[in-house]
Structure formats: structure tokens, C-alpha cells
Backbone bond lengths (Angstrom), bond angles and torsions (degrees), N, CA, C in turn:
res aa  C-N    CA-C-N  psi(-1)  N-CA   C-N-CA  omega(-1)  CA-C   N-CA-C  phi
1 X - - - 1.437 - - 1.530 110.63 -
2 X 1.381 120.99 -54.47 1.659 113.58 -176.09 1.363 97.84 -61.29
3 X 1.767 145.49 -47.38 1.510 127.70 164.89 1.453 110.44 -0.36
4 X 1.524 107.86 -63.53 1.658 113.39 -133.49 1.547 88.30 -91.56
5 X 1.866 118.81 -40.57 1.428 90.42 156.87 0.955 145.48 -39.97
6 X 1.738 112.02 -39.73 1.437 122.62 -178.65 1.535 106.18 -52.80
7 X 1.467 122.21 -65.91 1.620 125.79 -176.98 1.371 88.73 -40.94
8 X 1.049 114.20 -87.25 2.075 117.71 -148.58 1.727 96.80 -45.58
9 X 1.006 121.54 -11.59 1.674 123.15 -177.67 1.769 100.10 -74.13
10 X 1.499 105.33 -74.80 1.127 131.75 -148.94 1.679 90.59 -76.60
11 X 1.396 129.31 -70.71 1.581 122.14 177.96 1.383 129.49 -89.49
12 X 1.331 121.07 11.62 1.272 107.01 154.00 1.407 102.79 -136.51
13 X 1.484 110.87 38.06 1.548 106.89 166.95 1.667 133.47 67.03
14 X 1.656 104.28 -4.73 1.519 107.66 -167.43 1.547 107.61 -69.44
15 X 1.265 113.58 166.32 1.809 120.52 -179.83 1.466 75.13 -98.63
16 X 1.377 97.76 152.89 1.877 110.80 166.20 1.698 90.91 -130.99
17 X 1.416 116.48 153.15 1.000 122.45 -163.76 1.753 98.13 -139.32
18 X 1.680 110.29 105.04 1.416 93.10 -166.32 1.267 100.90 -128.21
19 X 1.399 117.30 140.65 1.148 125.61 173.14 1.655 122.47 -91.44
20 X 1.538 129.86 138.40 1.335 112.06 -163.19 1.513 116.68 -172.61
21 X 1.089 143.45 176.46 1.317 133.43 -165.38 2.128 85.74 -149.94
22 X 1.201 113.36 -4.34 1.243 113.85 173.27 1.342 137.58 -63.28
23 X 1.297 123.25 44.71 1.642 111.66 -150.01 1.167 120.86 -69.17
24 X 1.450 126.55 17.85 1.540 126.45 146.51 1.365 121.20 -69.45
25 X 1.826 118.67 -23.47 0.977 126.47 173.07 1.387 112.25 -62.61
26 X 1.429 98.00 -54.37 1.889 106.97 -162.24 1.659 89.44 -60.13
27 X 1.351 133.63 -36.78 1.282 115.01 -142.56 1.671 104.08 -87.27
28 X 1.751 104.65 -29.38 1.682 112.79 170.86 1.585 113.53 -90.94
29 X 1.164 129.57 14.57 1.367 109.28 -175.57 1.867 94.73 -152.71
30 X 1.229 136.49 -3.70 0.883 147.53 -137.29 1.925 91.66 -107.88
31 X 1.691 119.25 151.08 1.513 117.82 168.79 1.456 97.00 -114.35
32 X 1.857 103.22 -61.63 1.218 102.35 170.31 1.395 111.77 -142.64
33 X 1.415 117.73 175.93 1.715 121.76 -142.52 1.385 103.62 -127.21
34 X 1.002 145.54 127.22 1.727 134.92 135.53 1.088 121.68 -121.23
35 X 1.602 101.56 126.20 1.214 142.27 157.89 1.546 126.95 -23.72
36 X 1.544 149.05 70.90 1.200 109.98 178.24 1.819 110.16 -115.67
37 X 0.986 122.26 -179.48 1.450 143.45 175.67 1.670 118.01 -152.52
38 X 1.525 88.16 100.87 1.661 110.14 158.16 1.825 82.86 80.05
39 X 1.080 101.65 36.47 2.101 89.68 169.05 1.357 113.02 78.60
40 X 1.471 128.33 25.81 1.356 140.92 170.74 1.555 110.39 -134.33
41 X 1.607 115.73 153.42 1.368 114.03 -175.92 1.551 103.31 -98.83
42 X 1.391 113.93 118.60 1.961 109.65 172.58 0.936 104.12 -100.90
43 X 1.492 128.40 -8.20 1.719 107.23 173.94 1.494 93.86 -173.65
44 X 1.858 100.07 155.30 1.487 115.56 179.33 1.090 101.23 -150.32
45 X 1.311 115.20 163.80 1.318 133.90 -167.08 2.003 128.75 148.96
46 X 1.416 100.91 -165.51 1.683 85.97 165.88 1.250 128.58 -104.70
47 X 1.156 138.85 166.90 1.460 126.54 -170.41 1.696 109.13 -51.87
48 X 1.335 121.55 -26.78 1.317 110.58 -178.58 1.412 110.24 -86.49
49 X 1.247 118.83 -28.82 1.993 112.31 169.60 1.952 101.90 -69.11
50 X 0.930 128.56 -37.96 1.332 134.54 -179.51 1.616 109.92 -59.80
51 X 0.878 114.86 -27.53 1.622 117.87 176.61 1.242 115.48 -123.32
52 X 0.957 123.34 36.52 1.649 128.54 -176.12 2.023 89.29 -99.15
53 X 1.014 101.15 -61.13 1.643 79.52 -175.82 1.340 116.31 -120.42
54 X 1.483 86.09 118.85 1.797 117.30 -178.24 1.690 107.73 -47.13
55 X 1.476 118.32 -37.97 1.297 102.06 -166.60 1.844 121.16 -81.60
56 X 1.891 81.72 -22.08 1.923 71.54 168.72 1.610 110.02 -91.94
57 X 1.115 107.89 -19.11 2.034 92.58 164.01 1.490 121.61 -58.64
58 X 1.170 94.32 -26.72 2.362 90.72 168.98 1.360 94.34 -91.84
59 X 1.046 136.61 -14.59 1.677 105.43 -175.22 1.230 84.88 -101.76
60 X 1.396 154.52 67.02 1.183 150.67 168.70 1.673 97.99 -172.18
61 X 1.380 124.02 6.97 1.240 131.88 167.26 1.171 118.82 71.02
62 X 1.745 113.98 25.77 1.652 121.72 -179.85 1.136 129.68 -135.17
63 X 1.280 108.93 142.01 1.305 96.07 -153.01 1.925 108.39 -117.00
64 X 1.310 112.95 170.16 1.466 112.85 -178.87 1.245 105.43 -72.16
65 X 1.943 102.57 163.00 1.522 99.13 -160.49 1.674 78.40 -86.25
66 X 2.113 102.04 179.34 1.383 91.89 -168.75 1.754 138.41 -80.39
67 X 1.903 80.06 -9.08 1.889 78.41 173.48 1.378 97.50 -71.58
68 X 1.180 135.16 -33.41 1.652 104.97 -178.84 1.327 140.54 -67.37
69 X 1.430 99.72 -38.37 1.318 117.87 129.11 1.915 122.44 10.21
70 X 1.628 91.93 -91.64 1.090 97.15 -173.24 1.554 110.17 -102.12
71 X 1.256 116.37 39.17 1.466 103.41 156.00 1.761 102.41 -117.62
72 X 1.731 107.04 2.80 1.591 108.33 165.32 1.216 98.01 -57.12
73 X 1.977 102.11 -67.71 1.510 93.42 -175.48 1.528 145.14 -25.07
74 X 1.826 103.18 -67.05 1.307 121.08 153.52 1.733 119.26 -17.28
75 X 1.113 106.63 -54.25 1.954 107.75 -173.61 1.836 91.45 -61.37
76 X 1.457 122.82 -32.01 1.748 95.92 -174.44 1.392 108.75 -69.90
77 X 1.758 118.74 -3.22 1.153 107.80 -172.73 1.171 106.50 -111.30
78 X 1.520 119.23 20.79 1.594 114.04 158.74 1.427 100.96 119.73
79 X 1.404 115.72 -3.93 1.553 99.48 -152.58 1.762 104.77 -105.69
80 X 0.674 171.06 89.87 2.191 160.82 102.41 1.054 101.29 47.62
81 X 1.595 97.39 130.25 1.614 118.41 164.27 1.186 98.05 -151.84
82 X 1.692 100.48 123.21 1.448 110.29 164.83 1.383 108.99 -147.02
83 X 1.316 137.91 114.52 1.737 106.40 12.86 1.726 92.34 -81.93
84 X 1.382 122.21 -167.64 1.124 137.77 173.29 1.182 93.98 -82.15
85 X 1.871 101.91 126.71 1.333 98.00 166.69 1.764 130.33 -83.85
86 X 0.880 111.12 -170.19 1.226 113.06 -145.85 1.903 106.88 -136.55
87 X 1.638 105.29 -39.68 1.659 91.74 -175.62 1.649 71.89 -131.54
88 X 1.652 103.99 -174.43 1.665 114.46 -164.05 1.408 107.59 -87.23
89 X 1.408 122.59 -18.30 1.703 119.25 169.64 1.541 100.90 -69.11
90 X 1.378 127.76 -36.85 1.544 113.51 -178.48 1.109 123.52 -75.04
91 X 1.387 110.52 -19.14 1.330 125.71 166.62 1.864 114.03 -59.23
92 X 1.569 107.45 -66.00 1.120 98.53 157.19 0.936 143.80 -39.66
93 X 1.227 122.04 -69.29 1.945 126.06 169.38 1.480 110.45 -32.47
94 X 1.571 109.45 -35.90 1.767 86.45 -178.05 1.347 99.26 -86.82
95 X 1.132 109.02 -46.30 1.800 104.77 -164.53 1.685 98.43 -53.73
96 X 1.432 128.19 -33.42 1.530 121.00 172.53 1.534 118.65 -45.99
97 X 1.307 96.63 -33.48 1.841 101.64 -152.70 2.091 86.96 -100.23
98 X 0.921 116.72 -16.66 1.208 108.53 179.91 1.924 112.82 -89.20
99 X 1.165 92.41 -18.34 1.898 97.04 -174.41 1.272 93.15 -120.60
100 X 1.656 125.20 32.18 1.632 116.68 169.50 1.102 104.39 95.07
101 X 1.153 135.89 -94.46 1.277 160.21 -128.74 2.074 101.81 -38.53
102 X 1.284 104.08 -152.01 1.155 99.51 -178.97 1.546 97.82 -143.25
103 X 1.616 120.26 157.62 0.898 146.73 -151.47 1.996 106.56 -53.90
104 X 1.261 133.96 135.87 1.340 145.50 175.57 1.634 104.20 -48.46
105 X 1.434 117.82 128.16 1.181 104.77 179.29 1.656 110.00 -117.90
């Protein structure tokens, strides 16, 4: 289903307006995000200002989507992310360019 949002987004231009607790969604299909709690807005922005800091997404009961997730992990094992990625091709591209390889296609 988010696919077909994606088409009706991208070629015939529609806004999709999605509501969700998915933040793998927001982070792969997402332009920009708002935040609310209990029927008020605490924060807006794009999926990458929205997940930049982990500690107010748990005190707000949310959590990173999971490639970011696990490229937190990744840094105990030595490895850089900047910015933190966010969907699994960004993930790739860095982890490519960091172990050689060449860029996610």
C-alpha cells in the first residue's frame, strides 16, 4: 500500500496524508513529519530533523526507524555515520564507502 502512495505522490502529484506509529514508514516514504501528543503538535520537520535526537524520541515514546537503529549499533563496532542514516540504501552507501566497496545502487 505505501508503494501506491508513493506513485500517486510522485506522478500525479497528490499530498498523501498518513497517519502512523510506523517509523520505518515515516523514515522511507515520509517529506515532512508532525509530531503530535494527546491532540497537540510538539514537533515538525523532516524525517531527518525528527530523528536526529534519540533521547527526546524515548521521552516521547518513539522510537528510531530500524536502519537507524542499527547503524547506532554499528558505531559500537567502530563504524561512522554521518548523518545517520535513515532508510536501507543510506545505510548501504555508507557502510559501502566505509568497507571499500562502491556506492548502493
Amino acid at each position: 500500500m505505501m508503494k501506491m502512495f508513493q506513485r500517486l505522490h510522485e506522478k500525479q502529484g497528490m499530498t498523501i496524508v498518513l497517519v502512523t506509529h510506523q517509523m520505518d514508514d515515516v523514515a522511507d516514504y515520509a517529506d515532512h513529519v508532525l509530531v503530535m501528543d494527546e491532540g497537540h503538535l510538539i514537533k515538525e520537520g523532516t524525517p531527518r530533523e525528527i530523528f536526529q535526537n534519540e533521547q527526546w524520541l524515548e521521552n516521547h515514546q518513539l522510537g528510531l526507524p530500524k536502519t537507524a537503529a542499527m547503524a547506532r549499533d554499528l558505531t559500537k563496532q567502530g563504524f561512522r555515520f554521518d548523518p545517520l542514516p535513515l532508510t536501507t540504501d543510506e545505510l548501504a552507501d555508507q557502510l559501502a564507502k566505509q568497507i571499500g566497496g562502491g556506492a548502493h545502487d
